[in-house]
ChimeraX commands (.cxc) that place a marker at each C-alpha (Angstrom):
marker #1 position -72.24,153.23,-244.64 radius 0.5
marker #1 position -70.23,153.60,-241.33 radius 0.5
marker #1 position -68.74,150.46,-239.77 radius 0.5
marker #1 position -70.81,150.41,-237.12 radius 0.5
marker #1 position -73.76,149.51,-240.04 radius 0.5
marker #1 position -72.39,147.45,-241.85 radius 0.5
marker #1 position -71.51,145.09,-238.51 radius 0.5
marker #1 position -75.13,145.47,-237.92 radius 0.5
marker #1 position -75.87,144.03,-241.34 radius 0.5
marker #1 position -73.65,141.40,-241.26 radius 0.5
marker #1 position -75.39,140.16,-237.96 radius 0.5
marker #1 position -78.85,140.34,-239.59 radius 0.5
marker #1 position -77.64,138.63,-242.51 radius 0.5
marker #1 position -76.15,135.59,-239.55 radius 0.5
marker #1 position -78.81,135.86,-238.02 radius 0.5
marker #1 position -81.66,135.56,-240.71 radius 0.5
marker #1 position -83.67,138.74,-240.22 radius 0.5
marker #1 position -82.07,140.30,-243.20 radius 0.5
marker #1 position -82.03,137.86,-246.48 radius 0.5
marker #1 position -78.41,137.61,-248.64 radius 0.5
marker #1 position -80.49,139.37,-251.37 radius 0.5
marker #1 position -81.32,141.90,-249.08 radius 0.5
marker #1 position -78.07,142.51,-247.83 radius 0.5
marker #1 position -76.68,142.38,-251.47 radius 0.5
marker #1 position -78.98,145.55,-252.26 radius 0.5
marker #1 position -77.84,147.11,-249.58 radius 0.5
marker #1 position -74.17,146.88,-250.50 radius 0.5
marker #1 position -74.86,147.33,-254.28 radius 0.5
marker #1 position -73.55,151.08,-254.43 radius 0.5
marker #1 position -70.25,149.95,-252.66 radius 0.5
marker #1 position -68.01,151.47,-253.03 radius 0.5
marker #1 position -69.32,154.77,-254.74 radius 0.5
marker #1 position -72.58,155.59,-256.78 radius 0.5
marker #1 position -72.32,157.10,-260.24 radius 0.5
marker #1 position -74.81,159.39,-261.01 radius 0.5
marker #1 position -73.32,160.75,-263.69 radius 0.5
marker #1 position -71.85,164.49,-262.82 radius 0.5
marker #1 position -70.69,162.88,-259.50 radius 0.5
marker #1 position -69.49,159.56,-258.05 radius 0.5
marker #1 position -70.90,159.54,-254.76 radius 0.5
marker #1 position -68.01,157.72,-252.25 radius 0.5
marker #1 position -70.19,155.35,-250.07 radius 0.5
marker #1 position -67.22,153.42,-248.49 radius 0.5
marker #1 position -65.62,156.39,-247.36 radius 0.5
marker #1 position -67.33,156.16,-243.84 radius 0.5
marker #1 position -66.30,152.55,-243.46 radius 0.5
marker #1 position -62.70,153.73,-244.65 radius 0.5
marker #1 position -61.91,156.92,-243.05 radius 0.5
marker #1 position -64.40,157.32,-240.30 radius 0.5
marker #1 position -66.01,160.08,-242.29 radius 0.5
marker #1 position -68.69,160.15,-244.62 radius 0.5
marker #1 position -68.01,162.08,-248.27 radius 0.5
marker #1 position -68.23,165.99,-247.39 radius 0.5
marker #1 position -70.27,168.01,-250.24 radius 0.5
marker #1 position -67.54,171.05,-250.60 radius 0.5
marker #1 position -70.86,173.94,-252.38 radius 0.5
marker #1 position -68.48,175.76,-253.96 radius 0.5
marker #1 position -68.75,175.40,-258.16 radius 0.5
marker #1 position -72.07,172.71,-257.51 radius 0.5
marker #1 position -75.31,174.15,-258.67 radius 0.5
marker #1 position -78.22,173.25,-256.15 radius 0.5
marker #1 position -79.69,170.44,-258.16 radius 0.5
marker #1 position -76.64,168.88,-257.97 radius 0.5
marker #1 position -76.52,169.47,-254.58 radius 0.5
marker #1 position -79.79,168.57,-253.61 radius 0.5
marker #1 position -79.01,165.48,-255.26 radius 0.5
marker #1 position -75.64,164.33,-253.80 radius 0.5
marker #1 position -77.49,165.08,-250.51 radius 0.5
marker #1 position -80.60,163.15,-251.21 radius 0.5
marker #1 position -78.14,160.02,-252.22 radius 0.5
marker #1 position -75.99,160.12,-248.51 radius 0.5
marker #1 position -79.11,160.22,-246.75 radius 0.5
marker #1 position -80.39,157.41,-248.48 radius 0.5
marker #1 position -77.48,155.72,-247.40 radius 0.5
marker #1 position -78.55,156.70,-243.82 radius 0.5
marker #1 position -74.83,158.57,-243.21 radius 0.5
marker #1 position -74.74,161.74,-241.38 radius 0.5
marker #1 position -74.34,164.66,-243.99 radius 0.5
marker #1 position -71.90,167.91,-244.25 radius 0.5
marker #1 position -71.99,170.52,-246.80 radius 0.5
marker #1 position -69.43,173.26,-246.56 radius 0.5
marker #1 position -69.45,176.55,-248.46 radius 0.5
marker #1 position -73.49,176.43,-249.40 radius 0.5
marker #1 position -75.20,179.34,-250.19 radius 0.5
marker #1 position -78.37,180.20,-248.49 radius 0.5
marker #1 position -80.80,179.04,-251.55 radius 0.5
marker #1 position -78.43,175.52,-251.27 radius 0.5
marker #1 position -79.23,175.40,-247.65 radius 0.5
marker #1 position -82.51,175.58,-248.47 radius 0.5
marker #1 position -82.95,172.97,-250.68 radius 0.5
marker #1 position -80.81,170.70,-248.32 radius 0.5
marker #1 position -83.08,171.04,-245.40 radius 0.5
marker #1 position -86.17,170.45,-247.82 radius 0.5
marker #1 position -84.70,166.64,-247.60 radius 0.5
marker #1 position -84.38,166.10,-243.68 radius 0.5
marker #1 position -86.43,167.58,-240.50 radius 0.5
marker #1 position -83.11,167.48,-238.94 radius 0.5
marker #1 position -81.16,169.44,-240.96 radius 0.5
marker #1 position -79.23,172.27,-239.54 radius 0.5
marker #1 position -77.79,175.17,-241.35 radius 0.5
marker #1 position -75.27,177.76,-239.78 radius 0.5
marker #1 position -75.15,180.54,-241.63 radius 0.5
marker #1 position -71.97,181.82,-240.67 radius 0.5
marker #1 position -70.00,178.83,-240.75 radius 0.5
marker #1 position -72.02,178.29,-244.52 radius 0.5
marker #1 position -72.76,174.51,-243.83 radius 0.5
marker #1 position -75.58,172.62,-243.75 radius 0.5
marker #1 position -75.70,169.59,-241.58 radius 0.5
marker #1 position -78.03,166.35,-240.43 radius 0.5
marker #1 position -77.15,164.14,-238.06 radius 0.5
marker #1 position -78.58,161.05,-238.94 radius 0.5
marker #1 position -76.59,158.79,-236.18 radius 0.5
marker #1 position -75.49,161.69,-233.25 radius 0.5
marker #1 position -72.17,160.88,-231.81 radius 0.5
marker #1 position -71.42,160.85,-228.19 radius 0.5
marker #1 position -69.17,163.97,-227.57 radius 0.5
marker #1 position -65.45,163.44,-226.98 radius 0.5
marker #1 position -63.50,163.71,-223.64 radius 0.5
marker #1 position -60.90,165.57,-225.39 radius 0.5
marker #1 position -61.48,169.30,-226.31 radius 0.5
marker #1 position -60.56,170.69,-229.39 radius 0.5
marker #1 position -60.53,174.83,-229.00 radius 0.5
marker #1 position -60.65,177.45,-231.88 radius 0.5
marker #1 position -58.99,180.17,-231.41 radius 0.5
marker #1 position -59.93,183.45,-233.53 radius 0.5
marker #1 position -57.90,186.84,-233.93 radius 0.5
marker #1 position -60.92,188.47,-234.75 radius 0.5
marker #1 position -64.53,189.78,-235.39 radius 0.5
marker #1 position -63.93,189.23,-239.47 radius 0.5
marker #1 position -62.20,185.74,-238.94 radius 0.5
marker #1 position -65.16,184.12,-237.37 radius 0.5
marker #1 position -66.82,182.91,-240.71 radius 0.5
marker #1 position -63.72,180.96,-241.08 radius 0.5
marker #1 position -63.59,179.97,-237.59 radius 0.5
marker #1 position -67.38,179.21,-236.85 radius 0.5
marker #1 position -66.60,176.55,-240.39 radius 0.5
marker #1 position -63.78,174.93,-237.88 radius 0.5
marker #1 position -65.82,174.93,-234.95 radius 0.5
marker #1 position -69.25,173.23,-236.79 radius 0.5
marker #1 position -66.92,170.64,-238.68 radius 0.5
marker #1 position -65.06,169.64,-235.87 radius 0.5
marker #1 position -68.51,169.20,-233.49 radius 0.5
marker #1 position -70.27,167.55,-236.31 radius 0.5
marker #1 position -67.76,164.91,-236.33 radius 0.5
marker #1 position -67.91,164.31,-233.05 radius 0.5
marker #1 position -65.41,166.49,-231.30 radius 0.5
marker #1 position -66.46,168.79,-228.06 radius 0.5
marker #1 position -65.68,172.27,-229.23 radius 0.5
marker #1 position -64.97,175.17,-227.03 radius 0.5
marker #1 position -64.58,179.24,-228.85 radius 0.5
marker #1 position -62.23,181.69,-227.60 radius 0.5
marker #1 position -63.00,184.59,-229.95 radius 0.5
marker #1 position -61.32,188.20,-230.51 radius 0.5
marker #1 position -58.24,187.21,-229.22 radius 0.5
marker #1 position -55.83,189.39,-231.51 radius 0.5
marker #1 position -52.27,190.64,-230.79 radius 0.5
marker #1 position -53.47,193.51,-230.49 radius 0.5
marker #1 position -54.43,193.23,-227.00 radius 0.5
marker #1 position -52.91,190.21,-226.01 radius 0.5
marker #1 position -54.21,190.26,-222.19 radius 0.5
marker #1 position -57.18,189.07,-224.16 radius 0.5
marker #1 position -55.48,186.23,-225.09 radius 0.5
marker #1 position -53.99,185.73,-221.84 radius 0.5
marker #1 position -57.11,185.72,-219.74 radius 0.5
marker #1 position -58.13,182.66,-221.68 radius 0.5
marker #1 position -55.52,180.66,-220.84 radius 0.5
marker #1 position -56.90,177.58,-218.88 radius 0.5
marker #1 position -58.89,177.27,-222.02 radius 0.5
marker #1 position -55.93,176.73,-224.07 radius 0.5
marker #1 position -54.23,174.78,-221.15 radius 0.5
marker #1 position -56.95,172.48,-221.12 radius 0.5
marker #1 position -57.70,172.14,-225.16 radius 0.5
marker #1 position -56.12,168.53,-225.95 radius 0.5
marker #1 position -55.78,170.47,-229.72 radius 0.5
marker #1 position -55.94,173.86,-230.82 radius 0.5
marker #1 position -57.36,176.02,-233.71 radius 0.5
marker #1 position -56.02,179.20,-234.56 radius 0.5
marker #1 position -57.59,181.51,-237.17 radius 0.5
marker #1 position -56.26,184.88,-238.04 radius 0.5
marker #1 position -55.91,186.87,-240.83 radius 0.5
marker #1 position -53.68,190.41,-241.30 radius 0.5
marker #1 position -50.24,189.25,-239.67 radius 0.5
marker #1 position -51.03,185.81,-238.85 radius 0.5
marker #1 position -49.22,186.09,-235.29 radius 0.5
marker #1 position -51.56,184.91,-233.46 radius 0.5
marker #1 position -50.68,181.37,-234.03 radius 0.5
marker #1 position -46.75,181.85,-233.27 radius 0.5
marker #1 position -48.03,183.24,-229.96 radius 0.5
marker #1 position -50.44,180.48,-229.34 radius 0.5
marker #1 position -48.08,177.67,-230.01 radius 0.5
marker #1 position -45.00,179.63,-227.91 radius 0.5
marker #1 position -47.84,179.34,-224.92 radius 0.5
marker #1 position -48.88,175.63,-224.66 radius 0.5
marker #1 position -47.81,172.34,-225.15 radius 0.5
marker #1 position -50.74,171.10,-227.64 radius 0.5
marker #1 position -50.92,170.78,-231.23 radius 0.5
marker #1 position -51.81,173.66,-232.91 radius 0.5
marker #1 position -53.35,174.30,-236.57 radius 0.5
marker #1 position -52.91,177.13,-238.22 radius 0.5
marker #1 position -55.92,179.11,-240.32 radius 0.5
marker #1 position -54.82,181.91,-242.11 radius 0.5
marker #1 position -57.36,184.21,-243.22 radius 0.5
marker #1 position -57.92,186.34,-246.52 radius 0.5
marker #1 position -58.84,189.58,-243.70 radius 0.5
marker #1 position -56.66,192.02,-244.13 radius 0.5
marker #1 position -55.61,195.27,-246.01 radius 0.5
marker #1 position -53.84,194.78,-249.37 radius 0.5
marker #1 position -50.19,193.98,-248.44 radius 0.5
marker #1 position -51.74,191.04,-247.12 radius 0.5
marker #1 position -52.70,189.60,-250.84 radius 0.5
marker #1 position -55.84,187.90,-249.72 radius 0.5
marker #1 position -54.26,186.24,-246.88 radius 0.5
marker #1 position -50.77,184.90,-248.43 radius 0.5
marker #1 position -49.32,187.89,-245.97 radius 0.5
marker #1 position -50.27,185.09,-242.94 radius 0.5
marker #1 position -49.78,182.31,-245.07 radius 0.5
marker #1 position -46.28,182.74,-245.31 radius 0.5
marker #1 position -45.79,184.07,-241.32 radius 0.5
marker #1 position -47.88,181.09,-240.07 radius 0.5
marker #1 position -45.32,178.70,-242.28 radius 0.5
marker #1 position -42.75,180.74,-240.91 radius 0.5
marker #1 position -43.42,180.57,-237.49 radius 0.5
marker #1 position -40.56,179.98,-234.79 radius 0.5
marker #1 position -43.04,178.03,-232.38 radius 0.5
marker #1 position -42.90,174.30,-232.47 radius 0.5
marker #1 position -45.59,172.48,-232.88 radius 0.5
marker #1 position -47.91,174.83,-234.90 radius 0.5
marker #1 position -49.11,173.21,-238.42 radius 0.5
marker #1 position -50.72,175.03,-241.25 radius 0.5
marker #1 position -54.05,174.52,-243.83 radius 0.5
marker #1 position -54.55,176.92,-246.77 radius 0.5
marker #1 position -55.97,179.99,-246.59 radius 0.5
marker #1 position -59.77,180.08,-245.49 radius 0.5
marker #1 position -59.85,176.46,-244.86 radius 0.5
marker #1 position -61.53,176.02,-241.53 radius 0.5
marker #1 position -62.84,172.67,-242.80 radius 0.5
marker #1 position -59.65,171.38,-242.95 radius 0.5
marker #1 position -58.51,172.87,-239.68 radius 0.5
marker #1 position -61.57,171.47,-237.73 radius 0.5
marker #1 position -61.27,167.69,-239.45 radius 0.5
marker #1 position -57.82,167.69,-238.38 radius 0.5
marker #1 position -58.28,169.05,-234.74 radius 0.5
marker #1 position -60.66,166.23,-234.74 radius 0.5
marker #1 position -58.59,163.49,-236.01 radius 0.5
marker #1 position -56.21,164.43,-233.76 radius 0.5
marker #1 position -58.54,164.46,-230.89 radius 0.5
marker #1 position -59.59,160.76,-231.26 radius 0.5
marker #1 position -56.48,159.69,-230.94 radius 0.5
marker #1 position -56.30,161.15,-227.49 radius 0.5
marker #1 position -59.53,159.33,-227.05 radius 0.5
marker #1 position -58.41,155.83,-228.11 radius 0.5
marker #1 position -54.85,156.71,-225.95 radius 0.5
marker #1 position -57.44,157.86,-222.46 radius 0.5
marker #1 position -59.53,154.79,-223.18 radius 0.5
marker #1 position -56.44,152.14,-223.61 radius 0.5
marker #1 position -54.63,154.02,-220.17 radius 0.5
marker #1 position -58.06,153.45,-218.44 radius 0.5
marker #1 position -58.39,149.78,-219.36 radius 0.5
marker link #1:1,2 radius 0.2
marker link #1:2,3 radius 0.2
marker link #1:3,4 radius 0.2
marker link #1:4,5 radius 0.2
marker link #1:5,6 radius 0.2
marker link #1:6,7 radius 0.2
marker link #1:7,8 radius 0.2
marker link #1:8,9 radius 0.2
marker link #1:9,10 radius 0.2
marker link #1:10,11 radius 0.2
marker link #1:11,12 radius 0.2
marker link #1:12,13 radius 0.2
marker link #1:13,14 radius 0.2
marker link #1:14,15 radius 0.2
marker link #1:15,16 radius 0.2
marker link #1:16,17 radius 0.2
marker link #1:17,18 radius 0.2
marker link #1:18,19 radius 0.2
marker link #1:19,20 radius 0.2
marker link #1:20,21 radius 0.2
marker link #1:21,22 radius 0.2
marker link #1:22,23 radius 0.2
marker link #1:23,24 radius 0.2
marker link #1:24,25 radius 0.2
marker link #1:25,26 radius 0.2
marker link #1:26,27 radius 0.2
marker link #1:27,28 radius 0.2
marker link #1:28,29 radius 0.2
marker link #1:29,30 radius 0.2
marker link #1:30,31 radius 0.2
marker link #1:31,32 radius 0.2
marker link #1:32,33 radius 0.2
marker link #1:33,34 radius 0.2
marker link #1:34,35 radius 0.2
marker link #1:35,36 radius 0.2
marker link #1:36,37 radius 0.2
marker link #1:37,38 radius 0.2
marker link #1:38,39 radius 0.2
marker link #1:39,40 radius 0.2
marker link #1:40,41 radius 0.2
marker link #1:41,42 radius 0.2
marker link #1:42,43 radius 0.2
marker link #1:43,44 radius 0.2
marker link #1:44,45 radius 0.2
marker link #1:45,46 radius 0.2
marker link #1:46,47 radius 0.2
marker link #1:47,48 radius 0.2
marker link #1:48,49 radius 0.2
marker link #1:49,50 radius 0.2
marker link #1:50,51 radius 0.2
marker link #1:51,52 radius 0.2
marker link #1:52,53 radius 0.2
marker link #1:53,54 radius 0.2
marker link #1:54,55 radius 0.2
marker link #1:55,56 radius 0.2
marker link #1:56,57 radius 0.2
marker link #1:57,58 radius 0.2
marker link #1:58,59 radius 0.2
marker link #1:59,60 radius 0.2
marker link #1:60,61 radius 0.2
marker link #1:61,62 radius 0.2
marker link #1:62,63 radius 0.2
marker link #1:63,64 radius 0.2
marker link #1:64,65 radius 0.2
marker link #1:65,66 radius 0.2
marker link #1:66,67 radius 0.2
marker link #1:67,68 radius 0.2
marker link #1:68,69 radius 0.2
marker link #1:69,70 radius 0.2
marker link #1:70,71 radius 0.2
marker link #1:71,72 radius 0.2
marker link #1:72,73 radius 0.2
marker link #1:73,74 radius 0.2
marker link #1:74,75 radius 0.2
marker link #1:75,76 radius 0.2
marker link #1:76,77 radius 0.2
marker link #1:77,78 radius 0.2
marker link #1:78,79 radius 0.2
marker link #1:79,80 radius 0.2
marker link #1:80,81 radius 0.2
marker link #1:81,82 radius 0.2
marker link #1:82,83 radius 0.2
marker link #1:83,84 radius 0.2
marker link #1:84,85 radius 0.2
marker link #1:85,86 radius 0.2
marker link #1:86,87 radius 0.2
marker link #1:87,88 radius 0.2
marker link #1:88,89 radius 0.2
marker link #1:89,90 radius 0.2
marker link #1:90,91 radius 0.2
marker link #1:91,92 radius 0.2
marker link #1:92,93 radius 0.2
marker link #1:93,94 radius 0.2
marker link #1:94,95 radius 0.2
marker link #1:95,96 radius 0.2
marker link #1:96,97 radius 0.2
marker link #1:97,98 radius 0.2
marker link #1:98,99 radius 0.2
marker link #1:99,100 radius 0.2
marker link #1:100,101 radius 0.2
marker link #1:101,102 radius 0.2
marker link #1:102,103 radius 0.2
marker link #1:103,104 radius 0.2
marker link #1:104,105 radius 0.2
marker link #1:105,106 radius 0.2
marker link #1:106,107 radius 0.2
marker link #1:107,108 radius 0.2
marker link #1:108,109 radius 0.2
marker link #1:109,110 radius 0.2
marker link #1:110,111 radius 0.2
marker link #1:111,112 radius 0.2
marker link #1:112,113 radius 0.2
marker link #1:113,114 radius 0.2
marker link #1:114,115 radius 0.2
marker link #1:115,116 radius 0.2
marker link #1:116,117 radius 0.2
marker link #1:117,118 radius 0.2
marker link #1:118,119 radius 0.2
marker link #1:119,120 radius 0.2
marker link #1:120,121 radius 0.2
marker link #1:121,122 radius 0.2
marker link #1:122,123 radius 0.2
marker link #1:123,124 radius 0.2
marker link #1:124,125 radius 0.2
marker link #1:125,126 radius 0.2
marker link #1:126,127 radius 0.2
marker link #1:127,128 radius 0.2
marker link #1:128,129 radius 0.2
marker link #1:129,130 radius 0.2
marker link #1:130,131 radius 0.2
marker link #1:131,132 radius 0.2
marker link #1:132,133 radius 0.2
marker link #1:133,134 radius 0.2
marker link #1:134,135 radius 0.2
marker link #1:135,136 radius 0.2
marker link #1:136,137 radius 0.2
marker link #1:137,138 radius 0.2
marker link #1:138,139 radius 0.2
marker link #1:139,140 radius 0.2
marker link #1:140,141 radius 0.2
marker link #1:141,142 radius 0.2
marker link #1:142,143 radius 0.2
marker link #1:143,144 radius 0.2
marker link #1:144,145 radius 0.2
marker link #1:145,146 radius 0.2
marker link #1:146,147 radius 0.2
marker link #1:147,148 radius 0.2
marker link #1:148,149 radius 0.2
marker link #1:149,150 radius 0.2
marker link #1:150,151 radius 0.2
marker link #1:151,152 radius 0.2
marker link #1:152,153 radius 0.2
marker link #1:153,154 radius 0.2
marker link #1:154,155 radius 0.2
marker link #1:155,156 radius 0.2
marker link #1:156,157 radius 0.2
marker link #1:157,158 radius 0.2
marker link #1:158,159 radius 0.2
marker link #1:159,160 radius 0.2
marker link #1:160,161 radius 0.2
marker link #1:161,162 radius 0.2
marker link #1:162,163 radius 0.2
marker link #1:163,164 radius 0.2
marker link #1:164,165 radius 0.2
marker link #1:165,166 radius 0.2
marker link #1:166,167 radius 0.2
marker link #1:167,168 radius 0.2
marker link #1:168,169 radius 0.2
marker link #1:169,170 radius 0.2
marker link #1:170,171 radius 0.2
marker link #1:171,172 radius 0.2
marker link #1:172,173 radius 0.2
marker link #1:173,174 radius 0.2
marker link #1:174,175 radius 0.2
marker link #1:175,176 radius 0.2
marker link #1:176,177 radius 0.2
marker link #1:177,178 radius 0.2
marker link #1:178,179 radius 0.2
marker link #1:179,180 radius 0.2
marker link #1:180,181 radius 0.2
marker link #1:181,182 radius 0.2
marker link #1:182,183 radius 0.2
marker link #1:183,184 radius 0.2
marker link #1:184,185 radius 0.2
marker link #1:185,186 radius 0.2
marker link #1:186,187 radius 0.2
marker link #1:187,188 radius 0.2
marker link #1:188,189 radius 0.2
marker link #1:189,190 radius 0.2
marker link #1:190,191 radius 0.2
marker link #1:191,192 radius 0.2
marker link #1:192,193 radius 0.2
marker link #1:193,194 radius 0.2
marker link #1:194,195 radius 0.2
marker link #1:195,196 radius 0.2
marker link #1:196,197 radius 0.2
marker link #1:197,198 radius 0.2
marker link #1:198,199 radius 0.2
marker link #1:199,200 radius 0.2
marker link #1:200,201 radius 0.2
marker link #1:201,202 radius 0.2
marker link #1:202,203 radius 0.2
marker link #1:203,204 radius 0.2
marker link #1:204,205 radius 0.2
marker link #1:205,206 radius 0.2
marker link #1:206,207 radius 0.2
marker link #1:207,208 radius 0.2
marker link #1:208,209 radius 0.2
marker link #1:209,210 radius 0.2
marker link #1:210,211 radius 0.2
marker link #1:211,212 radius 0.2
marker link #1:212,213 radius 0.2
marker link #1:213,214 radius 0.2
marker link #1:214,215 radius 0.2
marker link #1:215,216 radius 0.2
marker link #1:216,217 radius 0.2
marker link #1:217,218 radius 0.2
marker link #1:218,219 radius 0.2
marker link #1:219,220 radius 0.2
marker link #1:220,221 radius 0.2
marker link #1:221,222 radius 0.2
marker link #1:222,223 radius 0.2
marker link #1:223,224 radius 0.2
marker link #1:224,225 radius 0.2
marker link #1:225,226 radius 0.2
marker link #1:226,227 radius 0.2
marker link #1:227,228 radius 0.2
marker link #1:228,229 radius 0.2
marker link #1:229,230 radius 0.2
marker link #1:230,231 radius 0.2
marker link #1:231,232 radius 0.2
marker link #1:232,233 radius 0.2
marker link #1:233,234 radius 0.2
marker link #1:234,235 radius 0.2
marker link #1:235,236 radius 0.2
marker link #1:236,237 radius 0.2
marker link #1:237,238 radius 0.2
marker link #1:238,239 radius 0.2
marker link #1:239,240 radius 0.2
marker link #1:240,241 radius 0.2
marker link #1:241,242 radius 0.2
marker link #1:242,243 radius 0.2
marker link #1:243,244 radius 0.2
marker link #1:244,245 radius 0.2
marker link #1:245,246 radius 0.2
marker link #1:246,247 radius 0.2
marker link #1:247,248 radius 0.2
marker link #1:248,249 radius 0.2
marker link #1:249,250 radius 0.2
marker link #1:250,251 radius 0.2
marker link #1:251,252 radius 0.2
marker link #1:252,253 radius 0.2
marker link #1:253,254 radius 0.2
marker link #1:254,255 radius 0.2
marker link #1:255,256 radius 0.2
marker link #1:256,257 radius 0.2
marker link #1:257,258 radius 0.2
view
C-alpha cells in the first residue's frame, strides 16, 4: 500500500463508501505479512516510496510465486530481480500484465503506471558483456518511474564512442556507468560532466580482474569527483539510486516552477 491508497481509503472511510470494518481489513497486514518463510513488508511503499523488491536469488519458485501473489493482492506494483526463466514463468501465471526482460532477469507488473519523470537518468555501459548488468539498471530505474535513456558500448577502448554521445550525458540529470575489466569508464565519465554518477562494476573480465574486484577497487579509487560506487553486479542498486536521485530533481523543477 502506496500513499496515494491509503489517502484514498481514508476518504472512503470519511466519506462512508468504505465501512471502519472494511477499512480495518484492509490495513490488517500493516505493516508486514508473515507467511512463515517470509515477512512480506506492506508499509514499505507508504515508507520509502517503493514497494518490497523480491531479490530471486536463493528463493525457490513456490516461494516466489507466493511472495508475488501476496504484493499483488495488496494491489502494489511488483519487481523481481535475478529470476530465472521457470520463476518468470510462474510470476506472469499471476498477472496479464506481467513483463519479463530476460536480459535484465526481472519480472515486472505495473499495477498503478507512473507518469515518466522530467529528469533523465542515463546508463552508461562499457560493453557488449556488461549489458545484463546494465539492462537490470535501466528496467529498475524505468519501473520506478524514472525516464531512462541507453548509451551502450561505450568502452575506453575507443573513446570517440564515448564522445559522440555526449549531449546524452550533458543532458542526463544522473548517470549510470557499468563496466567491467578496468573499470575506467566511470573516472572518464565523471571527469566529463557535472552530474552524479554511479558506479557498476562488473564481474567481465579476464582473471586479474577477480570477478570484478579489479574495477571495484579502480571505481573506489577514482580521481573524478562526484562518481559513487554499488557492489559488483548490482545494477538494481545503481538504477534505484539514479532514481532516487532523479526525484529530487523533480520535486526541486516542480518547487522552481511554482
Amino acid at each position: 500500500m502506496n500513499r496515494e491508497q491509503l489517502e484514498a481509503l481514508l476518504e472512503n472511510v470519511a466519506a462512508g463508501t468504505v465501512t471502519p470494518q472494511e477499512g480495518l481489513e484492509q490495513l490488517r497486514t500493516l505493516p508486514y505479512e508473515d507467511i512463515g518463510f517470509a515477512r512480506i513488508d506492506h508499509h514499505r511503499g507508504l515508507r520509502q516510496g517503493v514497494p518490497e523488491v523480491i531479490f530471486g536469488e536463493g528463493k525457490t519458485v513456490d516461494q516466489i510465486r507466493e511472495i508475488g501473489a501476496r504484493i499483488l493482492d495488496h494491489r502494489s506494483n511488483l519487481l523481481a530481480t535475478r529470476v530465472s526463466p521457470e520463476v518468470a514463468a510462474a510470476l506472469q501465471a499471476l498477472s496479464p500484465q506481467a513483463e519479463y526482460h530476460a536480459m535484465a532477469r526481472i519480472v515486472e507488473v505495473k499495477q498503478h503506471p507512473l507518469p515518466p519523470t522530467q529528469g533523465v537518468v542515463v546508463v552508461a555501459a562499457a560493453g557488449t558483456s556488461d549489458l545484463p548488468v546494465a539492462e537490470e539498471a535501466v528496467v529498475t530505474a524505468r519501473a520506478l518511474g524514472s525516464t531512462v535513456q541507453t548509451v551502450y558500448d561505450v568502452g575506453v577502448a575507443g573513446l570517440h564512442r564515448l564522445l559522440d554521445t555526449r549531449d546524452i550525458l550533458y543532458a542526463a540529470r544522473v548517470i549510470v556507468v557499468v563496466a567491467g575489466m578496468e573499470g575506467a569508464l566511470a573516472s572518464v565519465v565523471g571527469g566529463l560532466v557535472d552530474k552524479p554518477v554511479i558506479a557498476v562494476p562488473t564481474s567481465v573480465g579476464y582473471g586479474a580482474n577477480f570477478g570484478g574486484l579489479a574495477a571495484l577497487l579502480a571505481m573506489l579509487n577514482s580521481c573524478a569527483s562526484g562518481v559513487a560506487v554499488v557492489n559488483i553486479d548490482n545494477g538494481f542498486g545503481a538504477g534505484y539510486m539514479a532514481h532516487t536521485i532523479n526525484l529530487l530533481g523533480e520535486s526541486t523543477t516542480a518547487s522552481q516552477d511554482e
